[in-house]
GUKOL-907840 format. One record per residue (C-alpha): x, y, z; residue in one letter. Coordinates in nm, 2 decimals, always signed. Each point is the difference from the previous one (the first is absolute). Example, Ala and Ser with C-alpha at 12.3 -4.5 7.8 and 13.67 -1.06 7.14 Angstrom:
# GUKOL-907840
[[+1.23,-0.45,+0.78],"A"]
[[+0.14,+0.34,-0.07],"S"]
//
This chain:
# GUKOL-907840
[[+0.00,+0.00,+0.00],"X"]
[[+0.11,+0.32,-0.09],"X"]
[[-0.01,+0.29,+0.24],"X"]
[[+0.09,+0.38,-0.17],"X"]
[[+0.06,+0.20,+0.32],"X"]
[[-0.12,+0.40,-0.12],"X"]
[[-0.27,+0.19,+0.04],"X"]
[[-0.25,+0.10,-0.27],"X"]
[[-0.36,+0.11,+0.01],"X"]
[[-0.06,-0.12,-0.33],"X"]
[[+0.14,-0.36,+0.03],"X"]
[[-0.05,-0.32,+0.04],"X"]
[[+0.36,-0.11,+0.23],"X"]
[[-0.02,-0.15,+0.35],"X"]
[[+0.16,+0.10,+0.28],"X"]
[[+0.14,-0.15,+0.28],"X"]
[[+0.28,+0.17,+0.14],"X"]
[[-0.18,+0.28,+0.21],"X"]
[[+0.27,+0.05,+0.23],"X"]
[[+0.15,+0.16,-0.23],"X"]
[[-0.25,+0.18,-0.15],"X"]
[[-0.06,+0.12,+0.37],"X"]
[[+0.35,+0.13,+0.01],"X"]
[[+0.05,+0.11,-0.39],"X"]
[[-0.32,+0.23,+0.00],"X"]
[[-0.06,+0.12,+0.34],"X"]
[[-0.31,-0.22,+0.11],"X"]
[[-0.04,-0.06,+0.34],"X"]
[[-0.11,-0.33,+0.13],"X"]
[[-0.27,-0.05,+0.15],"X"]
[[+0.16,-0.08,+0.32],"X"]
[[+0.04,+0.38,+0.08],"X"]
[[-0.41,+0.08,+0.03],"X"]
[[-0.13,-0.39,+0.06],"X"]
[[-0.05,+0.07,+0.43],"X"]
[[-0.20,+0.32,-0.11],"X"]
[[-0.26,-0.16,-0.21],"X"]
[[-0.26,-0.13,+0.26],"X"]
[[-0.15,-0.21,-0.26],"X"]
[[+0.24,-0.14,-0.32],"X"]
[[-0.12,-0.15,-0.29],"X"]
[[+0.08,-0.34,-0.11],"X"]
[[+0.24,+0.15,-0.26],"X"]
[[+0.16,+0.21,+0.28],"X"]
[[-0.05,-0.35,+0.29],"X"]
[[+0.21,-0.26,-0.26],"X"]
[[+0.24,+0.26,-0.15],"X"]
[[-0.14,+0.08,-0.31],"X"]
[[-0.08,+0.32,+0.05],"X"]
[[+0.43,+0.06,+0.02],"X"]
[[+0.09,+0.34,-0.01],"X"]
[[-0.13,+0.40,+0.03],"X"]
[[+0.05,+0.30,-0.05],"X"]
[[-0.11,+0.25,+0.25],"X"]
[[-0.28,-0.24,+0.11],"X"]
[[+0.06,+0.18,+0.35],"X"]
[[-0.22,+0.32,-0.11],"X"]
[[-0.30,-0.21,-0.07],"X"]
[[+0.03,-0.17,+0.31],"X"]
[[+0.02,+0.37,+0.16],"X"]
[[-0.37,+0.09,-0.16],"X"]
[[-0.13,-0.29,+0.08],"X"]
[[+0.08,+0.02,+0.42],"X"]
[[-0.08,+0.38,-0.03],"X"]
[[-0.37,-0.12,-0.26],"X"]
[[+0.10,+0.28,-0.22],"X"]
[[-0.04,-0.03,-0.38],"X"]
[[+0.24,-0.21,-0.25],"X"]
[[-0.04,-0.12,-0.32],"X"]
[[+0.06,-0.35,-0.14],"X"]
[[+0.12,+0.01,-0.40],"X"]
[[+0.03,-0.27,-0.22],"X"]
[[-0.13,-0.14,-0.35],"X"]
[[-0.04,-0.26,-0.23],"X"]
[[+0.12,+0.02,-0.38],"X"]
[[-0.31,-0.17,-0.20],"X"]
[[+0.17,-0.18,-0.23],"X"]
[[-0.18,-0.34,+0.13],"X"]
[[-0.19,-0.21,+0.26],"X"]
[[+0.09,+0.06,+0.36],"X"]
[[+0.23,-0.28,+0.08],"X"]
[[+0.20,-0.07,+0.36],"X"]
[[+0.27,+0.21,-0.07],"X"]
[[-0.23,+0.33,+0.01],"X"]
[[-0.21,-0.19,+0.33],"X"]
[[+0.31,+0.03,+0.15],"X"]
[[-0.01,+0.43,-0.02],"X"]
[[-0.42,-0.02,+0.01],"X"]
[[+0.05,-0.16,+0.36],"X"]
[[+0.29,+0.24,+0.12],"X"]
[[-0.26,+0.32,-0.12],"X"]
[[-0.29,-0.17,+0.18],"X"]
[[+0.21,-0.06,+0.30],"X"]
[[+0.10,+0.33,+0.06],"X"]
[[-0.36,+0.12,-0.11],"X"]
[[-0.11,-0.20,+0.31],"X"]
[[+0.23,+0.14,+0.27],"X"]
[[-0.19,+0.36,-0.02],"X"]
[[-0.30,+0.17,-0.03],"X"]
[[+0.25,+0.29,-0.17],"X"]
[[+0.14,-0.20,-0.24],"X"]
[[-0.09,+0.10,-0.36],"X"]
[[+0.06,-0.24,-0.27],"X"]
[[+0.12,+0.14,-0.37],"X"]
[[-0.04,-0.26,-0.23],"X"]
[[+0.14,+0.05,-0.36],"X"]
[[-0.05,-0.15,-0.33],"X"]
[[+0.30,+0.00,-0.18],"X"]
[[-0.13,+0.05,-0.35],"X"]
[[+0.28,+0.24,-0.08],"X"]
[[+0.25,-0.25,+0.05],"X"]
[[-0.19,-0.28,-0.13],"X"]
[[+0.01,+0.18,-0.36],"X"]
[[+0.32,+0.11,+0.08],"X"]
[[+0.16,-0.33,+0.11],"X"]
[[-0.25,-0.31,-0.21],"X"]
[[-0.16,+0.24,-0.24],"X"]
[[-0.39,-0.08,+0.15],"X"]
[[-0.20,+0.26,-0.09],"X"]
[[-0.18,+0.25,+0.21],"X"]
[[-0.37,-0.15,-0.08],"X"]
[[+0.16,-0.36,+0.06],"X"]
[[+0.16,+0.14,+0.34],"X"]
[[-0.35,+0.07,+0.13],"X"]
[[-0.15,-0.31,-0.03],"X"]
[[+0.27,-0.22,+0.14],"X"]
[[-0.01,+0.29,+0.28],"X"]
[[-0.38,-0.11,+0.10],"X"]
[[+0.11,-0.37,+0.03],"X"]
[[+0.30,+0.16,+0.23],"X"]
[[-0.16,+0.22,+0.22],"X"]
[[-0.26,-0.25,+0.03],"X"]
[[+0.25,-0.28,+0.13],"X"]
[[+0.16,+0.26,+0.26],"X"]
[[-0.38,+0.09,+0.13],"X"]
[[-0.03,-0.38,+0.06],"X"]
[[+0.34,-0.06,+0.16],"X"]
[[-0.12,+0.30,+0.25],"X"]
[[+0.03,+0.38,-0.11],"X"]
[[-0.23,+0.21,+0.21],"X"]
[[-0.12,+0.20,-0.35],"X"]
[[-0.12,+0.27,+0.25],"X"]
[[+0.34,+0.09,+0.11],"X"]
[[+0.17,-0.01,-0.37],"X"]
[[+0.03,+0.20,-0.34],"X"]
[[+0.04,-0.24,-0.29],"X"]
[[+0.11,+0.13,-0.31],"X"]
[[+0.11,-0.01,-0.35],"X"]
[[+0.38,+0.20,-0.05],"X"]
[[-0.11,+0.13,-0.35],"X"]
[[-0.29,+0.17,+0.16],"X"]
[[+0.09,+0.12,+0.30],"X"]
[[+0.12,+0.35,-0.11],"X"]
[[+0.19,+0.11,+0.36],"X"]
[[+0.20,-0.31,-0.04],"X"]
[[+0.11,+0.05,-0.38],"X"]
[[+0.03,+0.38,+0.10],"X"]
[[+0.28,-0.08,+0.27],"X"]
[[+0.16,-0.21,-0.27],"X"]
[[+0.07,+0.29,-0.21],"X"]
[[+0.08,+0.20,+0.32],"X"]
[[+0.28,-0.29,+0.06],"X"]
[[+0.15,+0.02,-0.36],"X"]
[[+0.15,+0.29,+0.11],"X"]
[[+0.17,-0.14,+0.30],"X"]
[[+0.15,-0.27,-0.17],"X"]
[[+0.28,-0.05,-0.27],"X"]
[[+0.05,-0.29,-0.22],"X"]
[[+0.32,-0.14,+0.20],"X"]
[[-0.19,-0.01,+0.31],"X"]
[[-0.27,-0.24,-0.16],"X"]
[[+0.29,-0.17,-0.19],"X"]
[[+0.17,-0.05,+0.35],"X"]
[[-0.36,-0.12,+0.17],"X"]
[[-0.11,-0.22,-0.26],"X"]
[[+0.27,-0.04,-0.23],"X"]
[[-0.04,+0.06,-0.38],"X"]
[[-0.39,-0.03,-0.12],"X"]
[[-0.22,+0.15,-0.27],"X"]
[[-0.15,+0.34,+0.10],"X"]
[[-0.34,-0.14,+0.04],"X"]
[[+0.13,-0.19,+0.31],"X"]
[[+0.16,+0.27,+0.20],"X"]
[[-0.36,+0.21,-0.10],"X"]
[[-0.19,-0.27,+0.22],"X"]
[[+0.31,+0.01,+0.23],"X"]
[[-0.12,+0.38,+0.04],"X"]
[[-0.33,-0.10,+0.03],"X"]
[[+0.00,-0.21,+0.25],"X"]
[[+0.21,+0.27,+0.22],"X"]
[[-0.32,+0.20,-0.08],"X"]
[[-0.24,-0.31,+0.16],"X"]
[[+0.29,-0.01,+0.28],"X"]
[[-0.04,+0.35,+0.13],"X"]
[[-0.35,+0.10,-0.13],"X"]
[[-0.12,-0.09,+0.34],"X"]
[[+0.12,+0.29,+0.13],"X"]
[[-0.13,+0.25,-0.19],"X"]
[[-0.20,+0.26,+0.15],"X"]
[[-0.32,-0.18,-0.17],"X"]
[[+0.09,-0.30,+0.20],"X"]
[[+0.02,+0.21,+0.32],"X"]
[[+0.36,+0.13,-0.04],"X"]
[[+0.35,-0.20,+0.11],"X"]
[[-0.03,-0.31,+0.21],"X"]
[[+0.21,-0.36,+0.07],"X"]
[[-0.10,-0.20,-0.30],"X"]
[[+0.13,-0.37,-0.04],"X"]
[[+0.03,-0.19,-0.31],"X"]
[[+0.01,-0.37,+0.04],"X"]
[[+0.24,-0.11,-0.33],"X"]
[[+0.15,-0.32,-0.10],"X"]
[[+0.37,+0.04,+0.07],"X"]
[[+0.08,+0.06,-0.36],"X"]
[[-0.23,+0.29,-0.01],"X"]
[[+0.26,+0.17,+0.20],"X"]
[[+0.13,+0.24,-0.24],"X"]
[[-0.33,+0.19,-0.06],"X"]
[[+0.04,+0.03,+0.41],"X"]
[[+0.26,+0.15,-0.03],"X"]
[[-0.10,+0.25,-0.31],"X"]
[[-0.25,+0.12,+0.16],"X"]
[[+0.18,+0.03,+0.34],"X"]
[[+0.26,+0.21,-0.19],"X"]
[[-0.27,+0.26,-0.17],"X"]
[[-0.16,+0.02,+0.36],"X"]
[[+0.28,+0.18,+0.11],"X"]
[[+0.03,+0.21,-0.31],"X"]
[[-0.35,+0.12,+0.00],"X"]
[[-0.03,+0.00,+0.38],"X"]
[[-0.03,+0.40,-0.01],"X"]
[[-0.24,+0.00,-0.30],"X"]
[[-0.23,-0.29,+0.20],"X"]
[[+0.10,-0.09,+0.31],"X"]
[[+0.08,-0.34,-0.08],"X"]
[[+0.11,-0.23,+0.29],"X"]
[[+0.20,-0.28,-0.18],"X"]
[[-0.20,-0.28,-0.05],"X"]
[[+0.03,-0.30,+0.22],"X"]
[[+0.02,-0.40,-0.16],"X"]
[[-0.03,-0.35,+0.12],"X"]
[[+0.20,-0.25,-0.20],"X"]
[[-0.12,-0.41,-0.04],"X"]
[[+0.18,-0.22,-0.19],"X"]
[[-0.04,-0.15,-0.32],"X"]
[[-0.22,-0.35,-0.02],"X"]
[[+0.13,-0.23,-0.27],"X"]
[[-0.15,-0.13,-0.29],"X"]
[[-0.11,-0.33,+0.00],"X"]
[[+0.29,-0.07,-0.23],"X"]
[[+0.21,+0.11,+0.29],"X"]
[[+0.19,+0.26,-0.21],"X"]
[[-0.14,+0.33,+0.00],"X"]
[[-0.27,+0.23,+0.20],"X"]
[[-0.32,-0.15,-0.04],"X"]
[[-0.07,+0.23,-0.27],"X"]
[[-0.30,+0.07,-0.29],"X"]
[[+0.29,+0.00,-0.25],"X"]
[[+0.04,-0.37,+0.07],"X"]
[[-0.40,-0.12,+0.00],"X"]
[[+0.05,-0.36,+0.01],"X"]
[[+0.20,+0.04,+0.28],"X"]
[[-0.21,+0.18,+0.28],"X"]
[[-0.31,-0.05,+0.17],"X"]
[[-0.27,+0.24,-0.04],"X"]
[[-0.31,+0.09,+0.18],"X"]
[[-0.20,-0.06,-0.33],"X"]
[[+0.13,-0.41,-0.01],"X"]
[[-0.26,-0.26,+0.01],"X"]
[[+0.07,-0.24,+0.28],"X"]
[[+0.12,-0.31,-0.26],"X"]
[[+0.23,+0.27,-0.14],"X"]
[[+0.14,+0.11,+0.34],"X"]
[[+0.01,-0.36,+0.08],"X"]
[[+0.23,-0.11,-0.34],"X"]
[[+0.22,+0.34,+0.04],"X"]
[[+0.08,-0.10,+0.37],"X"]
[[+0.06,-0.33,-0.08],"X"]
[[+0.23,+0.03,-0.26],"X"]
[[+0.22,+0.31,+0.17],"X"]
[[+0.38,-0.05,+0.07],"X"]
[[+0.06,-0.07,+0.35],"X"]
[[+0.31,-0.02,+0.18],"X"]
[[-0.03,-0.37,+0.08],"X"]
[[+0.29,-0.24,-0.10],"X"]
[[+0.06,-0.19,-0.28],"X"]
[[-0.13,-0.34,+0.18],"X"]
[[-0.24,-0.10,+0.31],"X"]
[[+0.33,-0.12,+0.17],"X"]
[[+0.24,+0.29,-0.06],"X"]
[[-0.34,+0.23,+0.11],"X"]
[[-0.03,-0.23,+0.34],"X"]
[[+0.36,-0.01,+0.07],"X"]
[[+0.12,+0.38,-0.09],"X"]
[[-0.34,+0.19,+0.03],"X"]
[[-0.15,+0.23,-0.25],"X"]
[[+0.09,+0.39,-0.11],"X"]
[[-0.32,+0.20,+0.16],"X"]
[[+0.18,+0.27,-0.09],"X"]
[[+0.03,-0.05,-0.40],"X"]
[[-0.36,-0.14,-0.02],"X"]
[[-0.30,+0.20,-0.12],"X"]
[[-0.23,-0.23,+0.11],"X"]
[[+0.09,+0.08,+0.41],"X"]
[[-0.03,+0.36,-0.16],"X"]
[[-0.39,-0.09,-0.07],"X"]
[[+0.04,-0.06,+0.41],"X"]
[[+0.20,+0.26,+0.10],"X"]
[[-0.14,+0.28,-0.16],"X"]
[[-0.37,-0.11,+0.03],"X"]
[[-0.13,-0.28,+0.05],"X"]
[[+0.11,-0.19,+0.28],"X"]
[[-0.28,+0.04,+0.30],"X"]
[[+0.29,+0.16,+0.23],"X"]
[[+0.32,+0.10,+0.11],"X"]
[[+0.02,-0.33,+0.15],"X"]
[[-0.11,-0.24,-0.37],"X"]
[[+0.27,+0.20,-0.12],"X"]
[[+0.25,-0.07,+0.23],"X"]
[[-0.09,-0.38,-0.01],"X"]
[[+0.01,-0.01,-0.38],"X"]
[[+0.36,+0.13,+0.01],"X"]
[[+0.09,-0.22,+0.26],"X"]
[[-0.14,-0.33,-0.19],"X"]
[[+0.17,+0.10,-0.31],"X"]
[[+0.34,+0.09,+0.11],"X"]
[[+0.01,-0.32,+0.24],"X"]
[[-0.12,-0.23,-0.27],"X"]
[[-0.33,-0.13,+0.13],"X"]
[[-0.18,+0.20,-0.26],"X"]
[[-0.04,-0.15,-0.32],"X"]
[[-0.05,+0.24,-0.33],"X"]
[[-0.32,-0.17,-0.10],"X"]
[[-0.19,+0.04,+0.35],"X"]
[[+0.14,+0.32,+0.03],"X"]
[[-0.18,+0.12,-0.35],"X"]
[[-0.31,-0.15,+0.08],"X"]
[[-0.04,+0.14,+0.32],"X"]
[[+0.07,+0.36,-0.15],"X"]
[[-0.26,-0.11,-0.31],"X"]
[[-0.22,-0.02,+0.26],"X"]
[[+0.05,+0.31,+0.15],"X"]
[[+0.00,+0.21,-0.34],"X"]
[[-0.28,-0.15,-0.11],"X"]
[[-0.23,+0.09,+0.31],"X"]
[[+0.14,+0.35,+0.01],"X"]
[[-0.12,+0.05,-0.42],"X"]
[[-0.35,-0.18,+0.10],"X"]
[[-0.04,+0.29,+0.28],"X"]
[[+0.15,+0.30,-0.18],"X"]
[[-0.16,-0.05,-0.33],"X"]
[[-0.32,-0.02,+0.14],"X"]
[[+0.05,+0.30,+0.21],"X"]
[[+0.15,+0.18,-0.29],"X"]
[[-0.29,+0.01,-0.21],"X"]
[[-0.17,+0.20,+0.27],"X"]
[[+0.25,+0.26,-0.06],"X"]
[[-0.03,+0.09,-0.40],"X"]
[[-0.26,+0.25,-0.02],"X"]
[[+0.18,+0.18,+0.31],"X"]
[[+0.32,-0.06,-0.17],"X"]
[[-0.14,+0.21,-0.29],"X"]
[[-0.17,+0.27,+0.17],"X"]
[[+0.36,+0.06,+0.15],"X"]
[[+0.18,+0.05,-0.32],"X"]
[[-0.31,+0.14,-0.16],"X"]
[[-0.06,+0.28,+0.28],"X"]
[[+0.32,-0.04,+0.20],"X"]
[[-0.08,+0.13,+0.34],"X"]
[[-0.12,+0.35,+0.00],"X"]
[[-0.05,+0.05,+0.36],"X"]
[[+0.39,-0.11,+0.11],"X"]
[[+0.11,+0.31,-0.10],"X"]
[[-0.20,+0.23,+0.25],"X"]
[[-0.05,-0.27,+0.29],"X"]
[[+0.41,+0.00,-0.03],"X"]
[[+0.06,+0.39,+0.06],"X"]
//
């Protein structure tokens, strides 16, 4: 298995050295805020929730129930799949810890042109399929402003306000050498980043934006043009919360839509789930005995991912999964049944609830929320 160690936003690599990502770009673990959080996720509990930055000043609002925002997005380029769960639930989860908390949820149709070349009118309709799978994983749609980067005019505005903060080495240097069209949506999404804070949105606050770790360097773009617009605005820099990248079920690469036959989505039929899970990688052995007497490699195997990252019932499944593998009591076959089992239980009961959700889902994008604006100020 190959592993490319680097970080970009609009890849496909896995990761697995974080340490030194930690070190290279500045993240703090998670270590350094864990005994403040009266109530951690699972992704912060088992570690996959790794790294922050300035996680510290949403923990500040949240003891002192003042206002913060929490910003992320989805490009539409596809079906929700376990990959984008993985940001869903970190949103949700810091939805949940306050009544202040604000959700700003964008639809990356910019970069979705930009990046795959879906067009805008294509955008919209994956969006309603979207929206409607967060809604049934848990958004409170009362407490969030959904909507679609091409039309949001404050957000395209401070993109243009950006352009002039920014030179063509410094995105070279960020992302390294891409068509213009990419460092546009790179400009946009600084825009979706600090929009929050606009005086529409009831003026500069702590905002978090849960990310993928290989998001990082739109962090740190819009982190950068915080400061240099911070007399314009106001901006406080932007706060993040880093997981790690699930694999494939091929075990190579993020679970990503650019690979389709090798993710699950939240769209699968359960006989679909069923064959994907049962004919992923693992990092079993090469024979029953060798598995027994050396134990398996948890830590290279997407299936204990499907675990890990969601599915096993708690902290505790988790940890006896791991222990079974690496000690060589669990065999590779068991193993994928049991998490079969498990993935096809949770698409039963968020499928159904889903379809609950679509007309919501598409008075969201359709109206956006008109009344956030003046129930923020």
């Amino acid at each position: 298995m190959r592993i490319v160690e680097k970080i970009d936003p609009w890849g496909s690599s896995a990761l697995r050295d974080y340490a030194k990502l930690q070190s290279e770009f500045g993240i703090e673990p998670i270590s350094t805020i864990l005994g403040r959080l009266k109530n951690p996720s699972l992704h912060i509990r088992r570690g996959i929730d790794f790294g922050h930055r300035d996680l510290g000043r949403i923990i500040d609002a949240i003891e002192k129930n003042e206002k913060f925002a929490v910003m992320s997005g989805i490009k539409p380029t596809g079906i929700f799949h376990l990959g984008t769960k993985m940001t869903a639930d970190d949103m949700i989860y810091f939805q949940s810890l306050s009544t202040k908390a604000t959700v700003f949820y964008a639809i990356a149709d910019v970069e979705a042109y930009c990046d795959n070349g879906i067009s805008f009118s294509d955008s919209r309709k994956i969006a309603v399929q979207n929206v409607a799978d967060i809604l049934a994983l848990g958004l409170d749609p009362e407490r969030a402003y959904v909507y679609l980067q091409s039309e949001e005019i404050r957000v395209m505005k401070l993109s243009t306000i950006f352009s002039k903060g920014v030179t063509n080495n410094m995105l070279k240097a960020i992302y390294g050498e891409r068509q213009i069209g990419l460092y546009l949506s790179a400009l946009v999404q600084a825009g979706d980043i600090l929009m929050p804070q606009l005086e529409d949105f009831g003026g500069p606050k702590p905002t978090v934006v849960p990310v993928g770790v290989d998001q990082d360097p739109h962090i740190r773009l819009a982190r950068d043009l915080a400061d240099k617009f911070r007399e314009q605005f106001g901006f406080i820099q932007p706060s993040a919360i880093y997981h790690r990248l699930m694999l494939s079920l091929s075990g190579e690469t993020k679970m990503s839509k650019r690979s389709a036959s090798t993710l699950l989505t939240l769209a699968d039929s359960q006989g679909e789930a069923e064959r994907k899970v049962m004919e992923a990688f693992t990092g079993g052995r090469a024979t029953i005995e060798e598995q027994r007497r050396m134990g398996g490699e948890a830590e290279k195997c997407p299936v204990f991912d499907l675990y890990n990252f969601h599915f096993a019932s708690s902290d505790e499944h988790a940890a006896e999964v791991f222990r079974e593998c690496i000690g060589g009591i669990r065999m590779c076959g068991e193993c994928k049944r049991e998490a079969a089992s498990l993935v096809k239980l949770f698409l039963e009961q968020h499928q159904a609830k889903k379809q609950k959700f679509i007309a919501r889902a598409e008075e969201l994008i359709t109206k956006g929320n008109k009344e956030i604006s003046s129930a923020l100020k």
